[in-house]
Residue frames as a rotation matrix with the C-alpha (Angstrom) as fourth column:
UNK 1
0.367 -0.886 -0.284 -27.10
-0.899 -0.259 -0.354 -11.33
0.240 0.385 -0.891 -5.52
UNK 2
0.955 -0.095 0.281 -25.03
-0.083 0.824 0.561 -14.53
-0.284 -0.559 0.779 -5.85
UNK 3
0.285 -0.861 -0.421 -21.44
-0.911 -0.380 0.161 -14.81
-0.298 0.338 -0.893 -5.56
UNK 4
0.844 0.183 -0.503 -19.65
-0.192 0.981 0.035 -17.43
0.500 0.066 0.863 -6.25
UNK 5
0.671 -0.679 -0.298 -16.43
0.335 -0.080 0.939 -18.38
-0.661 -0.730 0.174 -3.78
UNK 6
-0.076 -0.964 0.256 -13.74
0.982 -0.028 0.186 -18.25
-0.172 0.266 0.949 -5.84
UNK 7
-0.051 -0.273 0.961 -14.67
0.591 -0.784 -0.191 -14.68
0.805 0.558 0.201 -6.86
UNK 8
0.933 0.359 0.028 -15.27
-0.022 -0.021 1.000 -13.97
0.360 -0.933 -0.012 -3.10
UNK 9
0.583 -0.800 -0.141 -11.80
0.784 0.508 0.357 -15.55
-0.213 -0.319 0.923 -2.46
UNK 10
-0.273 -0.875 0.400 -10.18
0.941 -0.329 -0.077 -13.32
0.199 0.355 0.913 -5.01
UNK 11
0.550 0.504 0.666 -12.14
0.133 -0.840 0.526 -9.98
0.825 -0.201 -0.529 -3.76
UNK 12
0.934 0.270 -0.234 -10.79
0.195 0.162 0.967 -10.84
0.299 -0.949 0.099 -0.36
UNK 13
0.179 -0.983 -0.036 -7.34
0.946 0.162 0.281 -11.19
-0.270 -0.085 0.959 -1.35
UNK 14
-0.099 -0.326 0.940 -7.33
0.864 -0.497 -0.081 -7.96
0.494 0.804 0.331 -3.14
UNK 15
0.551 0.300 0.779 -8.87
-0.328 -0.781 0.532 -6.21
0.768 -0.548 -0.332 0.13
UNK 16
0.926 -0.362 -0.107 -6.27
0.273 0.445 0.853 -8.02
-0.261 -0.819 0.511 2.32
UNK 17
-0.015 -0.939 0.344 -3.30
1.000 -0.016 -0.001 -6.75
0.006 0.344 0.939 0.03
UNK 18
0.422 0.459 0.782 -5.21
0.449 -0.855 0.260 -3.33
0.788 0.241 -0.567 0.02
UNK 19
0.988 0.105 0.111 -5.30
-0.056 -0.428 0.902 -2.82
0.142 -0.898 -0.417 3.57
UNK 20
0.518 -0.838 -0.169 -1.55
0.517 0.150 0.842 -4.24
-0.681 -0.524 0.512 4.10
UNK 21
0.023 -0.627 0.778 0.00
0.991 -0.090 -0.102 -2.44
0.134 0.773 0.620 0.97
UNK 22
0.579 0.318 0.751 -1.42
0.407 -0.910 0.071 1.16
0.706 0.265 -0.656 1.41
UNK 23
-0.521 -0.793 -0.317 0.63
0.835 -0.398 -0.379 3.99
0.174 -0.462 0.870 3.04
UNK 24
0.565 0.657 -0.500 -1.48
0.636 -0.732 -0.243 6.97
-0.526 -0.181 -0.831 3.49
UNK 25
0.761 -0.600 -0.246 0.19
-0.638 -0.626 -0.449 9.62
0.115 0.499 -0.859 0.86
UNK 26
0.156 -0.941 0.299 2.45
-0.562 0.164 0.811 7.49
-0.812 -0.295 -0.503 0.01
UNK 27
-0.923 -0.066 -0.378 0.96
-0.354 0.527 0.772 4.80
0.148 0.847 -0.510 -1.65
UNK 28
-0.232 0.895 0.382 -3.04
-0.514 0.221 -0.829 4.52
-0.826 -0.389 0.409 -1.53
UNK 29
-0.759 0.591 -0.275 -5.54
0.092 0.516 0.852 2.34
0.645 0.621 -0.446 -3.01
UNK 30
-0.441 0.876 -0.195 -9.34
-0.845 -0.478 -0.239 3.17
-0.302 0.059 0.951 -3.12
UNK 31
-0.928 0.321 -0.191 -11.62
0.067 0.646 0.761 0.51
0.367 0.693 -0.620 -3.57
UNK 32
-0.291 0.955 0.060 -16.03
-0.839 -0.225 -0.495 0.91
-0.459 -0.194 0.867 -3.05
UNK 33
-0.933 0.247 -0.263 -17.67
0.251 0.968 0.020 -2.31
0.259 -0.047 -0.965 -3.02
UNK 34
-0.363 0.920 0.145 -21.45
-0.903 -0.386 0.187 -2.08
0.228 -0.063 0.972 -3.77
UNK 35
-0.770 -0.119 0.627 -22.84
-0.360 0.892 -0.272 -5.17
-0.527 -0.436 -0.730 -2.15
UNK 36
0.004 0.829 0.559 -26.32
0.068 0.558 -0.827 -5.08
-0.998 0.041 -0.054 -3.86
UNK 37
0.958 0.136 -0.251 -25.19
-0.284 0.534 -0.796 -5.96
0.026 0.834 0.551 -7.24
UNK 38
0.482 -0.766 0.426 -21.75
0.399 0.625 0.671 -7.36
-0.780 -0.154 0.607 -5.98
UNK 39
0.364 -0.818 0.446 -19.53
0.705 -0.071 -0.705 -5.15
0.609 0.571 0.551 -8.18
UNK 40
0.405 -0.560 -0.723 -16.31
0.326 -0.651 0.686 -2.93
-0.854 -0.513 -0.081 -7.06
UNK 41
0.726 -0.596 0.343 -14.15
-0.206 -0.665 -0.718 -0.08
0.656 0.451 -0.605 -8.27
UNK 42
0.631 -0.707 -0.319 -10.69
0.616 0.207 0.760 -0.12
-0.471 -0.676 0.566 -7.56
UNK 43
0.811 -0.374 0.449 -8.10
0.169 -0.585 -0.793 2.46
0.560 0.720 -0.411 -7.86
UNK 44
0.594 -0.703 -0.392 -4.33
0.794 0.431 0.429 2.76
-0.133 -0.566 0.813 -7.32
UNK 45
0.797 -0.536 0.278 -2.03
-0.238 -0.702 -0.671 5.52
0.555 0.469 -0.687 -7.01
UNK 46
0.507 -0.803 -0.313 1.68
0.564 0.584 -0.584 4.61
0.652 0.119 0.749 -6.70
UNK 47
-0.327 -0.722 0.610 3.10
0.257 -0.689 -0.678 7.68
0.909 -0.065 0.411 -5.56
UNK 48
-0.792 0.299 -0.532 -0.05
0.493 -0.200 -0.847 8.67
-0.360 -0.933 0.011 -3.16
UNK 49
0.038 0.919 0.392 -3.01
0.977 -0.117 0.179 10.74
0.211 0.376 -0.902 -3.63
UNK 50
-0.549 0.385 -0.742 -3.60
0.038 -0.875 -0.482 14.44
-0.835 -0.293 0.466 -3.48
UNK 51
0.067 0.997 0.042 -6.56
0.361 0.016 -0.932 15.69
-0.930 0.077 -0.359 -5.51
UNK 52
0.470 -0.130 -0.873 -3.99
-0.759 -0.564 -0.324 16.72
-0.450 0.815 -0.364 -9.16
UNK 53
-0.770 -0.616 -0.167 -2.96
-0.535 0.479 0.696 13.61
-0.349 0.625 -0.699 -9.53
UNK 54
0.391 0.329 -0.860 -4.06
-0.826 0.538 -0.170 10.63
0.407 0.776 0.482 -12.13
UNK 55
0.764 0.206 0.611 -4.35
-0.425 0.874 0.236 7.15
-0.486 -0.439 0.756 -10.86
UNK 56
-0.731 -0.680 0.065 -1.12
-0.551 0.643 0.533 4.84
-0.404 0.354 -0.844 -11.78
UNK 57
-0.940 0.331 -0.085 -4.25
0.207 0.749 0.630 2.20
0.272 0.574 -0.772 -12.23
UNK 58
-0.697 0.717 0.004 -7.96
-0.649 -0.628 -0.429 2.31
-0.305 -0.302 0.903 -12.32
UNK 59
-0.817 0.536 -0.212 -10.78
0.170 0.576 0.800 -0.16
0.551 0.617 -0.561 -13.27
UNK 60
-0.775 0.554 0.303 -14.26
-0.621 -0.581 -0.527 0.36
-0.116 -0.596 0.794 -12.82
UNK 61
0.262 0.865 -0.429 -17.53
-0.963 0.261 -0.062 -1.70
0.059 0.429 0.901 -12.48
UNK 62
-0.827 -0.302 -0.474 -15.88
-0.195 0.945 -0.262 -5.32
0.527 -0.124 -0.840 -11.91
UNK 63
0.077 0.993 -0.087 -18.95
-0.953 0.099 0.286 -7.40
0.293 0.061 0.954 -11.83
UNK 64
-0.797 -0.572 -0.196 -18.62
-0.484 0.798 -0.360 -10.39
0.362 -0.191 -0.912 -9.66
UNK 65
0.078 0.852 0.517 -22.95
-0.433 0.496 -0.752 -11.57
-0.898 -0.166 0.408 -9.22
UNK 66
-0.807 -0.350 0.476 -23.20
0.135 0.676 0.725 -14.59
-0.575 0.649 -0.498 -11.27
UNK 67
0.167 0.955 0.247 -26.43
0.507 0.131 -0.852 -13.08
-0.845 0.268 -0.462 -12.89
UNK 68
0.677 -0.110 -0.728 -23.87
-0.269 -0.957 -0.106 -11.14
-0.685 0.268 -0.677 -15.00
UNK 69
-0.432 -0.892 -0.131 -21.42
-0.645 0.203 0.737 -13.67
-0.631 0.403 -0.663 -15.68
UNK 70
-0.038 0.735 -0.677 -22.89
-0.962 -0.210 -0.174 -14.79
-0.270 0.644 0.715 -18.75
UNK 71
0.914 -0.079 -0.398 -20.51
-0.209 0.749 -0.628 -17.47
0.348 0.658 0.668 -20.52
UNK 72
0.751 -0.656 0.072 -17.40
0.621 0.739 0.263 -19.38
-0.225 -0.153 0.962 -20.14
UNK 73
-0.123 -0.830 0.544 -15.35
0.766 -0.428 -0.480 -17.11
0.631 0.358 0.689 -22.04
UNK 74
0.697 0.567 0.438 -16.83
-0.113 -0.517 0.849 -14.41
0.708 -0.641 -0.296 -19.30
UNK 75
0.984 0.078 0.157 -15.58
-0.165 0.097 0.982 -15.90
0.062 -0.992 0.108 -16.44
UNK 76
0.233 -0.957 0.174 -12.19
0.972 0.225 -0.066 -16.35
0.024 0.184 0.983 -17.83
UNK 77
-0.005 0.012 1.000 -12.12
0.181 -0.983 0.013 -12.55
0.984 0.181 0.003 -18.50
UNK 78
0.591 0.117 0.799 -12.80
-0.591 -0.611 0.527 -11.82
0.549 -0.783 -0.292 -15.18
UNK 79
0.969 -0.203 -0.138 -10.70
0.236 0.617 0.751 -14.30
-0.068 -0.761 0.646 -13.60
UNK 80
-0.217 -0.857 0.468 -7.69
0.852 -0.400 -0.338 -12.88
0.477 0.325 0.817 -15.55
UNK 81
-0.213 -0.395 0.894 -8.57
-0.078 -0.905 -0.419 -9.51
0.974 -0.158 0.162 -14.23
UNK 82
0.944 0.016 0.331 -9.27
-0.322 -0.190 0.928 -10.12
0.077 -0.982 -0.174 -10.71
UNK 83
0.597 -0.798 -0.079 -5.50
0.779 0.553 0.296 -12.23
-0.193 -0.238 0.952 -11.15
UNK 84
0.149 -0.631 0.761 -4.21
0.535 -0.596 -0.599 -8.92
0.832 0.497 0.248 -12.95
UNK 85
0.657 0.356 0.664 -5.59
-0.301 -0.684 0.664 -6.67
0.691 -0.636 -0.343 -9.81
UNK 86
0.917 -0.290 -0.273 -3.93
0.376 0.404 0.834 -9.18
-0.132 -0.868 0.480 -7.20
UNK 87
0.502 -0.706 0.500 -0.87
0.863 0.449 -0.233 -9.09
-0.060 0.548 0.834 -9.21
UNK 88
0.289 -0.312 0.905 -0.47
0.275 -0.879 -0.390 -5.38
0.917 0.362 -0.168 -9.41
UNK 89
0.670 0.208 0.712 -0.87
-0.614 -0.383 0.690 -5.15
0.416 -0.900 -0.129 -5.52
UNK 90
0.598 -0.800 -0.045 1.47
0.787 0.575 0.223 -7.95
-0.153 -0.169 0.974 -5.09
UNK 91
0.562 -0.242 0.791 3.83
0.794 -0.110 -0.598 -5.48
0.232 0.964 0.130 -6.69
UNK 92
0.801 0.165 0.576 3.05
-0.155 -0.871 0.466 -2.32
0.578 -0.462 -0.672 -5.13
């Protein structure tokens, strides 16, 4: 697996807004980070969690090992959505 920093950077930020944003039942975020192929899930629930609700936000599979990131137009894609992710948690 190879990251590269900047997606490193923006992983970091998104698990540093995680940890400071979340309330327990209140306002959680879920996120599982598979190291050996360097992708995460992340899910957000606004309100809190109990096991009837639907996620406010949800993305799955964010691939962030450059053996995936194909092309140019790629890495834009994913830089917009790791900026969308920050952005939502900024928010929160």
């Amino acid at each position: 697996m190879n990251l590269d920093k900047k997606y490193i950077d923006k992983f970091l930020k998104i698990m540093e807004l995680s940890i400071k944003k979340n309330i327990p039942g209140k306002r959680d975020i879920f996120i599982n980070f598979y190291g050996n192929i360097g992708v995460f899930n992340i899910r957000i629930y606004k309100n809190g969690w109990n096991e009837n609700k639907i996620e406010d936000f949800r993305d799955d599979g964010i691939c962030l090992d450059d053996r995936f990131i194909i092309d140019e137009d790629h890495k834009k894609y994913l830089d917009e959505k790791l900026d969308n992710i920050i952005k939502i948690i900024e928010e929160l």
